[in-house]
KEKELO-233758 format. One record per residue: residue number from 1; x, y, z of N, C-alpha, C in turn. Coordinates in steps of 0.001 Angstrom, whole numbers, plus 500000, padded with zeros to 6 digits. Each point is the difference from the previous one (the first is absolute). Layout:
# residues N
@zanu->NUM | nu->X | nv->Y | nw->Z | cau->X | cav->Y | caw->Z | cu->X | cv->Y | cw->Z
...
//
This chain:
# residues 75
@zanu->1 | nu->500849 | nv->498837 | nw->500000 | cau->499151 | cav->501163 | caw->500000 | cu->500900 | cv->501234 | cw->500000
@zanu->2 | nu->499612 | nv->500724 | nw->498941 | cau->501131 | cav->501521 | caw->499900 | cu->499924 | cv->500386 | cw->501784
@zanu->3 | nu->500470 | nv->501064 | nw->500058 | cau->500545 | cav->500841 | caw->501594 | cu->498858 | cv->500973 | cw->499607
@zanu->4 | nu->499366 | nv->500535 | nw->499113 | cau->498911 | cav->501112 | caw->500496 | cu->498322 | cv->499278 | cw->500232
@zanu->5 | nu->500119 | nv->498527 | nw->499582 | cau->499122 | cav->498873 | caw->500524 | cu->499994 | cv->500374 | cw->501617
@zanu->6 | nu->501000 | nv->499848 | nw->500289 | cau->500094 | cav->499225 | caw->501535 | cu->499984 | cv->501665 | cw->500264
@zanu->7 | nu->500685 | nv->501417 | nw->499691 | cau->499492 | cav->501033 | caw->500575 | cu->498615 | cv->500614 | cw->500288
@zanu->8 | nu->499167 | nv->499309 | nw->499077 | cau->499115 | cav->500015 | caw->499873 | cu->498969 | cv->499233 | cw->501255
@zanu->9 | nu->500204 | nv->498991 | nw->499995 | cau->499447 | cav->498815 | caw->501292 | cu->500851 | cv->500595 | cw->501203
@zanu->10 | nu->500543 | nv->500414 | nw->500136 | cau->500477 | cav->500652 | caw->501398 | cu->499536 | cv->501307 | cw->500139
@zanu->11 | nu->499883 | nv->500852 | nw->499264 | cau->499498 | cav->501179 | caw->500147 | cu->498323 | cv->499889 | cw->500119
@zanu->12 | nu->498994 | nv->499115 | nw->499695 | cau->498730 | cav->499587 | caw->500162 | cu->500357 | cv->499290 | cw->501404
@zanu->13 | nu->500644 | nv->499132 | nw->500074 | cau->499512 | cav->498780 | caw->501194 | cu->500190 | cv->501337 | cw->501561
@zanu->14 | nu->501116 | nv->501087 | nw->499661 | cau->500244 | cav->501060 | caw->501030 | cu->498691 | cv->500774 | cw->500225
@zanu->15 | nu->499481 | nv->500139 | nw->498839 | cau->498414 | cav->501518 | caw->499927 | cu->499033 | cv->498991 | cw->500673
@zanu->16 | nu->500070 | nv->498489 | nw->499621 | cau->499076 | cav->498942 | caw->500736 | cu->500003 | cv->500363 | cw->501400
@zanu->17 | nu->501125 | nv->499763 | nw->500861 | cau->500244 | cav->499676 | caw->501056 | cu->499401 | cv->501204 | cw->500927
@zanu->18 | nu->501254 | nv->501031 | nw->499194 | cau->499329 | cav->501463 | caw->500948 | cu->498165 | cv->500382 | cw->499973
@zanu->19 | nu->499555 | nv->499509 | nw->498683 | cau->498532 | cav->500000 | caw->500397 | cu->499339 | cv->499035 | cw->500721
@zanu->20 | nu->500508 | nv->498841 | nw->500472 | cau->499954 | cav->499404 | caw->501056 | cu->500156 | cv->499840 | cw->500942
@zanu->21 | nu->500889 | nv->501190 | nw->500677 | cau->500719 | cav->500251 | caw->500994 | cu->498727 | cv->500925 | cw->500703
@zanu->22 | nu->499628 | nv->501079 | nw->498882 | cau->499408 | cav->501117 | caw->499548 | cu->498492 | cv->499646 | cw->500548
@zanu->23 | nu->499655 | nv->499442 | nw->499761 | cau->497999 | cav->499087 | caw->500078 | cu->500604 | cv->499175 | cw->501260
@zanu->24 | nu->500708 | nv->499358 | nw->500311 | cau->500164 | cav->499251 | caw->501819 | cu->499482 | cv->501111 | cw->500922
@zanu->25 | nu->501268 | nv->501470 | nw->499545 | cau->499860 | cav->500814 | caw->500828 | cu->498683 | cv->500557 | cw->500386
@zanu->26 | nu->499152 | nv->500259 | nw->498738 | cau->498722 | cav->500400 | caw->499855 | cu->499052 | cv->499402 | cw->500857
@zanu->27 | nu->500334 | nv->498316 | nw->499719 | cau->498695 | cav->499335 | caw->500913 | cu->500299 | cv->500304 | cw->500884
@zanu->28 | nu->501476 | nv->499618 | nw->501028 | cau->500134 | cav->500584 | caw->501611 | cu->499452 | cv->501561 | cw->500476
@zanu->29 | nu->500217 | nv->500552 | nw->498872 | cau->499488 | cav->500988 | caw->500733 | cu->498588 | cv->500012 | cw->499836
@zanu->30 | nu->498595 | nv->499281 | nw->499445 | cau->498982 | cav->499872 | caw->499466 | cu->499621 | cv->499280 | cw->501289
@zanu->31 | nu->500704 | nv->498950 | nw->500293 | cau->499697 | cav->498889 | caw->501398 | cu->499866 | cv->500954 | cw->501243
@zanu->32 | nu->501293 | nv->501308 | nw->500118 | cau->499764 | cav->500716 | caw->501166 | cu->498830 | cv->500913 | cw->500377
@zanu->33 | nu->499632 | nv->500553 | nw->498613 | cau->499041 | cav->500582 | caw->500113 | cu->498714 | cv->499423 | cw->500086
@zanu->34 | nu->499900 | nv->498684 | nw->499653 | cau->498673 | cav->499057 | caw->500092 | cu->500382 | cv->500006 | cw->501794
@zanu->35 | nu->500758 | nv->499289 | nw->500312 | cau->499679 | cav->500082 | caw->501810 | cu->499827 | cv->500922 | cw->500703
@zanu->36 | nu->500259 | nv->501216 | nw->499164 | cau->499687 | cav->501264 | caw->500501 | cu->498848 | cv->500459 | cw->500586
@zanu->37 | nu->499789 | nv->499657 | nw->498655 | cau->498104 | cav->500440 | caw->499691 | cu->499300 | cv->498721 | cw->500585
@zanu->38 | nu->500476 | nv->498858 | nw->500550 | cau->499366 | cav->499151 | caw->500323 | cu->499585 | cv->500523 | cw->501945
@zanu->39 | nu->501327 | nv->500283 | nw->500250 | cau->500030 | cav->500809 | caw->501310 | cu->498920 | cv->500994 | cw->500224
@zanu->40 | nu->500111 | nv->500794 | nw->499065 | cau->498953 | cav->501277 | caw->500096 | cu->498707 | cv->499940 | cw->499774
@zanu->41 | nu->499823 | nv->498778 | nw->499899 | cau->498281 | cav->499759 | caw->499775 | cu->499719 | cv->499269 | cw->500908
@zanu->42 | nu->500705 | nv->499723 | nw->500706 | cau->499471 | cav->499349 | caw->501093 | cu->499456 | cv->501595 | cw->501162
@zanu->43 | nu->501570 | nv->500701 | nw->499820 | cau->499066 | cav->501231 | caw->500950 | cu->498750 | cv->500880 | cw->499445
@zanu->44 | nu->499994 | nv->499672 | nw->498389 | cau->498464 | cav->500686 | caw->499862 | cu->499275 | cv->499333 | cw->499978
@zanu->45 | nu->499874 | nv->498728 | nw->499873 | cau->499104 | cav->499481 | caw->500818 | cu->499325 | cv->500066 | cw->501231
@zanu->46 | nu->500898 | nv->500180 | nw->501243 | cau->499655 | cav->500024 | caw->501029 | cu->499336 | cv->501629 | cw->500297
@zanu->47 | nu->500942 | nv->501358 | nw->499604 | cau->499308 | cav->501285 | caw->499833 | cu->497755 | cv->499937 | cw->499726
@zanu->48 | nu->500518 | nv->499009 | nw->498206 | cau->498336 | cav->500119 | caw->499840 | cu->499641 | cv->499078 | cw->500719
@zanu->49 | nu->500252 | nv->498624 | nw->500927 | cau->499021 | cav->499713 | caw->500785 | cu->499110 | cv->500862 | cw->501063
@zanu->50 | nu->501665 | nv->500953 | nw->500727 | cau->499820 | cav->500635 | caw->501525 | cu->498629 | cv->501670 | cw->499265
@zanu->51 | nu->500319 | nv->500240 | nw->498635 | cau->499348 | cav->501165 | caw->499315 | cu->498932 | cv->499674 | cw->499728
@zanu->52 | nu->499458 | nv->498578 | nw->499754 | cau->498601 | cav->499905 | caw->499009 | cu->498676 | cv->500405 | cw->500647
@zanu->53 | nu->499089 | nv->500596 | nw->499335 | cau->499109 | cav->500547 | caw->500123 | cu->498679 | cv->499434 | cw->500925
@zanu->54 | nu->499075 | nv->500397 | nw->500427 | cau->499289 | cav->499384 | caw->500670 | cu->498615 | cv->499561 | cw->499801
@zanu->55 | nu->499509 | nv->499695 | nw->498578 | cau->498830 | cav->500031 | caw->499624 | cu->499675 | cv->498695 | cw->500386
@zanu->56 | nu->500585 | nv->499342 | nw->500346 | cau->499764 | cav->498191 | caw->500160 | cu->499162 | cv->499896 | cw->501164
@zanu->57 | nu->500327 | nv->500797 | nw->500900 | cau->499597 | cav->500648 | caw->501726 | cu->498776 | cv->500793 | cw->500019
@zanu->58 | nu->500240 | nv->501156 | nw->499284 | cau->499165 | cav->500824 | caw->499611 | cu->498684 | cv->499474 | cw->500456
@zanu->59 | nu->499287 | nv->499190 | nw->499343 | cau->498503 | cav->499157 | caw->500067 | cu->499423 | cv->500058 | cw->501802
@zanu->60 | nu->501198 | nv->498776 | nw->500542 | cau->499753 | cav->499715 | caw->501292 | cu->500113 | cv->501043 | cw->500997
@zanu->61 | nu->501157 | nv->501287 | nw->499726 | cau->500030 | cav->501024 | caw->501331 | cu->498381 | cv->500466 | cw->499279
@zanu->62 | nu->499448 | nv->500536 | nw->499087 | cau->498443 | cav->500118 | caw->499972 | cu->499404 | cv->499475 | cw->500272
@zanu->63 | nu->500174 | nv->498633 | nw->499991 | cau->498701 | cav->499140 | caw->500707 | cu->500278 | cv->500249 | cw->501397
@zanu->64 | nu->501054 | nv->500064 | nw->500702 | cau->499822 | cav->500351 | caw->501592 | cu->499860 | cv->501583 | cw->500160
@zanu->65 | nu->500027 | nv->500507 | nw->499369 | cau->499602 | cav->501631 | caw->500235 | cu->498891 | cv->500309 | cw->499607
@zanu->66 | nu->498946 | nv->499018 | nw->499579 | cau->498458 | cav->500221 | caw->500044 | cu->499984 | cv->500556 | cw->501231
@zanu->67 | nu->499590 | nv->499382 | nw->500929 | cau->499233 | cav->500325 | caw->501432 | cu->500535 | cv->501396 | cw->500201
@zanu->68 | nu->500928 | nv->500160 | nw->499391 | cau->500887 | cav->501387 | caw->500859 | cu->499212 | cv->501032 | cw->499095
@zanu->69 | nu->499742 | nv->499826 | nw->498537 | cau->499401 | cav->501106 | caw->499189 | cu->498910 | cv->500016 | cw->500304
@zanu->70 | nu->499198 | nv->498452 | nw->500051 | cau->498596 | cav->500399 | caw->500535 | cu->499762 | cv->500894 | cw->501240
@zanu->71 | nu->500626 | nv->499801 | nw->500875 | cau->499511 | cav->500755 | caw->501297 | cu->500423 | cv->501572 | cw->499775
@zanu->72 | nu->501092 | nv->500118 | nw->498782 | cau->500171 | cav->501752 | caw->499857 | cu->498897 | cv->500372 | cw->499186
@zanu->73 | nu->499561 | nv->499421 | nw->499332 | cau->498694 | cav->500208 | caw->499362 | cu->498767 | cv->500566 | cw->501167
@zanu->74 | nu->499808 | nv->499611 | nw->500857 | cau->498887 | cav->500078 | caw->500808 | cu->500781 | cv->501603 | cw->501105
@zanu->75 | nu->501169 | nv->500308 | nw->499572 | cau->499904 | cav->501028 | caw->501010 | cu->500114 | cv->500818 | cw->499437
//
């Protein structure tokens, strides 16, 4: 095989590598940021549990605050 054959296959198998080197680096840093964000949803999670709204409740504190409206009614 001539010598600009083989310059040739060495100068590719090198651009290979470094873009392989290149995309490893990428995923590690892709992996850190996935546990990242895996971390941080756990605390917004817990935020919108301790935040969520109260319409679920809502119903029953009215059903026990009848008696209390009825009797403001009468005064």
């Amino acid at each position: 095989m001539p010598l600009v054959a083989w310059i040739t296959l060495l100068i590719t198998t090198l651009i290979i590598a470094f873009t392989a080197v290149g995309l490893l680096r990428v995923i590690l840093h892709l992996r850190h940021v996935h546990a990242t964000l895996a971390a941080l949803q756990g605390g917004v999670d817990a935020i919108a549990e301790r935040t969520a709204t109260v319409p679920t409740v809502v119903g029953s504190v009215n059903g026990n605050l009848a008696p209390v409206r009825a009797w403001c009614e009468t005064v």
